[in-house]
C-alpha positions in Angstrom: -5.8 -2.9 8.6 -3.5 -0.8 6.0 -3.9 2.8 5.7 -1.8 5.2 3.1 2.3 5.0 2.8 2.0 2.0 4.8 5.3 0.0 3.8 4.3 -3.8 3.2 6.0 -6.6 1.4 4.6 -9.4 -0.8 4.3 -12.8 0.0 3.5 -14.1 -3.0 4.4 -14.0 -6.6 6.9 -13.1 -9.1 7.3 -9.5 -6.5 7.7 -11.7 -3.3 9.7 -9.8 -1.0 10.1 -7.1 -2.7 8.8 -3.8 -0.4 5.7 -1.5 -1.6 4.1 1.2 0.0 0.1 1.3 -0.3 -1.8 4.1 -2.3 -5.2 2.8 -1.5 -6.8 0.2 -0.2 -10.6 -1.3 0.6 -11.8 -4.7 1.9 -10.2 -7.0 0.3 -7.6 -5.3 -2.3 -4.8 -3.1 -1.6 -2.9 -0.9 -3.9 1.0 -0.9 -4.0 3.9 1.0 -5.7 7.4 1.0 -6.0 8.2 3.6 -8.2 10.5 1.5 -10.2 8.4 -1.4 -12.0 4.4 -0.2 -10.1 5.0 3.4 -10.7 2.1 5.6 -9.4 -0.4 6.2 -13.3 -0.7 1.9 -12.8 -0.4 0.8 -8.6 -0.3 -3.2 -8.2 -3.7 -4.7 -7.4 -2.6 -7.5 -4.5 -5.3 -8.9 -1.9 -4.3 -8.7 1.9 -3.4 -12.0 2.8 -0.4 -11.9 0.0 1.1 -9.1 1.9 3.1 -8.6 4.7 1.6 -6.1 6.4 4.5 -3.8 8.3 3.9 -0.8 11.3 5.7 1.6 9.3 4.2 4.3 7.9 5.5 7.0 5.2 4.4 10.0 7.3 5.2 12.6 4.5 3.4 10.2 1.3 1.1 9.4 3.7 0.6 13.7 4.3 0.9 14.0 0.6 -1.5 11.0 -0.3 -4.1 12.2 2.3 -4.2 16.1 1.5 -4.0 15.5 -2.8 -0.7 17.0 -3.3 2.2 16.3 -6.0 3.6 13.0 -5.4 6.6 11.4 -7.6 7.7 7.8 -7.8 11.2 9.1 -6.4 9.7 10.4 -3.3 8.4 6.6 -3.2 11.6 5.0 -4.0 13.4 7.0 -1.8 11.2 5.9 1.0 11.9 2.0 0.0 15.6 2.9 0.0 15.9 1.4 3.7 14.2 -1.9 2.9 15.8 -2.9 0.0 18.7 -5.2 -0.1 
């Protein structure tokens, strides 16, 4: 189960292992940015099972994704600071 400014990494593709934090997601598909290359106008489409889903949660994107508010892809890559290498 994901929910909003979850921090995830992918498994799979030219992106793997690169962290993401999740702007939406439904059953199958989940919708990731980084703010650098998957800014926040065009998320990444990625089914589940090619992430790694992590426990940590965003609390203030995940505040600012829940309530509608002004969101930039700095406040994202600021949050991914931590998990890059």
């Amino acid at each position: 189960m994901c929910t909003k400014g979850q921090v995830v990494f992918s498994k799979s593709g030219r992106d793997k292992a690169l962290p993401f934090i999740v702007v939406d997601c439904d059953d199958t598909y989940v919708y990731l940015v980084d703010g650098r290359l998957r800014r926040l106008e065009k998320p990444k489409k990625k089914k589940k099972i090619h992430v790694q889903i992590t426990k940590n949660v965003d609390m203030t994107i995940n505040r600012k994704l829940n309530d509608n508010e002004y969101l930039l892809d700095a406040d994202i890559r600021k949050a991914l600071e931590t998990y890059r290498k």
